[in-house]
C-alpha positions in Angstrom: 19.0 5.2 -92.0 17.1 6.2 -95.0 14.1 3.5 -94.8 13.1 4.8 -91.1 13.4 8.3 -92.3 11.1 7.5 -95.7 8.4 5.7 -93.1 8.5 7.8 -90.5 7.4 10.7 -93.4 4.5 8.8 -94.6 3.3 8.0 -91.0 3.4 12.1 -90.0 1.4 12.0 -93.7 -1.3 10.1 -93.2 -1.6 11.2 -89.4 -1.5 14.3 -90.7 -3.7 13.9 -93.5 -6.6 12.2 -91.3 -6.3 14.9 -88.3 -7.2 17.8 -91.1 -10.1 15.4 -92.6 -11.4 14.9 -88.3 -11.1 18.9 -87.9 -12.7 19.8 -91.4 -15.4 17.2 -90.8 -16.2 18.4 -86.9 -16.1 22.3 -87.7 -18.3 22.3 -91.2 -21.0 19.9 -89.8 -21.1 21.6 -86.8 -21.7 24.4 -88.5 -24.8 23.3 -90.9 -26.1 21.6 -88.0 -26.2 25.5 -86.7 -27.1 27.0 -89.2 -29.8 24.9 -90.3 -33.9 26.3 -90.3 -34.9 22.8 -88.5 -33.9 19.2 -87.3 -34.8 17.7 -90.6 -32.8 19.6 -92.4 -30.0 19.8 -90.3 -30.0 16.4 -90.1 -29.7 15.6 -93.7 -27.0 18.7 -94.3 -24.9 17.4 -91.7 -24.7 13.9 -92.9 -24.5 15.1 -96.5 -21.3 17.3 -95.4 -19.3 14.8 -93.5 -20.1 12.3 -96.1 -18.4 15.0 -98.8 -15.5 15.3 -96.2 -14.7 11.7 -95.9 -14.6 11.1 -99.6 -12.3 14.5 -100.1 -9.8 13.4 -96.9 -9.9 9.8 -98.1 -11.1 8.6 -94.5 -12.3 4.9 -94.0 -16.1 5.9 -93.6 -16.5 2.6 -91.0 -13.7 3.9 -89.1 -15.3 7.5 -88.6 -17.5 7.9 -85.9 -19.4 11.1 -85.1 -21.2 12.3 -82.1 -23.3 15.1 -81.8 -24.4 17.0 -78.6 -26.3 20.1 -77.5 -25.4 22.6 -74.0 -27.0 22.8 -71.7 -28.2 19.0 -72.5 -32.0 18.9 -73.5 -34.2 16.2 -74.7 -33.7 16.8 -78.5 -30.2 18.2 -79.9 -30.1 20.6 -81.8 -32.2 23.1 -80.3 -33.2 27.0 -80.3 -29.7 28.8 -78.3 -28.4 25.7 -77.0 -24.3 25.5 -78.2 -24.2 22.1 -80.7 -20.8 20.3 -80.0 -19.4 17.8 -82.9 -17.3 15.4 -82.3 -15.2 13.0 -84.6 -12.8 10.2 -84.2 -10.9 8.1 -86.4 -8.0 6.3 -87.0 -4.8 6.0 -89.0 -3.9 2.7 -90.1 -0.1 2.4 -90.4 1.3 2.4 -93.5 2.5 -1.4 -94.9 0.8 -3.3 -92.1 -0.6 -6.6 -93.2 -3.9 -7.2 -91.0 -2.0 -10.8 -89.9 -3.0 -11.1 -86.4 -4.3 -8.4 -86.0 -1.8 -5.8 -86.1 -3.4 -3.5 -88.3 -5.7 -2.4 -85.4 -3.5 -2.7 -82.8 -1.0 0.0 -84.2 -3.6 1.9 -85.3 -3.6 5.7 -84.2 -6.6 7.6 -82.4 -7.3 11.0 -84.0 -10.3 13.1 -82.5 -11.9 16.5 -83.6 -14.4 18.7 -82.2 -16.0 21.8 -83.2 -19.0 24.1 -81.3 -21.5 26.1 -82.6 -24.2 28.2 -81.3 -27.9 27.9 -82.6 -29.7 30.8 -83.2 -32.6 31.3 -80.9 -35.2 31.7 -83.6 -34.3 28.1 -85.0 -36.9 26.4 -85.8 -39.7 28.5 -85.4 -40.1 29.7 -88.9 
């Protein structure tokens, strides 16, 4: 009864573990994105962030995916006073799984994060 108990505390763990790394990552880059003075540089903050996050959360940075988009849609995203909506997914691997036939991925756990933030309407313009 114990070994089911012990396993069942490291799954919650690491689910755990990776849904705070999904949130963290999806709220700060949203917010750099936002808070950036251009696309350039919110580009490069964003990726530098969620980089930063994935190495502090110890997330598999090819299992991460990220997807970034702006309401009301417009042709480029971010843009002055449209909201910038982050999203990230991953995936929790569970713990002593060999990757024999592939059940590594098939027990594998979705987790998904996402985070808004509103640009200001001056962005970009100075």
């Amino acid at each position: 009864m114990l070994v089911p108990l012990a396993y069942l505390v490291l799954v919650l763990g690491a689910v755990q573990e990776q849904t705070l790394g999904a949130e963290a990552a999806a709220r700060h880059t949203a917010r750099v994105i936002g808070q950036a003075p251009d696309a350039d540089t919110a580009t490069e903050r964003g990726d530098a962030v969620l980089a930063g996050i994935v190495r502090e959360y110890g997330m598999d940075a090819d299992a991460v995916g990220v997807r970034i988009t702006c309401r009301p849609a417009a042709r480029e995203c971010p843009t002055a006073g449209a909201t910038v909506i982050v999203t990230v997914r991953t995936q929790v691997s569970l713990p002593f799984l060999p990757p024999i036939f592939g059940l590594d991925e098939l027990t594998a756990i979705p987790v998904e994060a996402q985070s808004a933030q509103k640009v200001s309407r001056q962005w970009g313009s100075g």
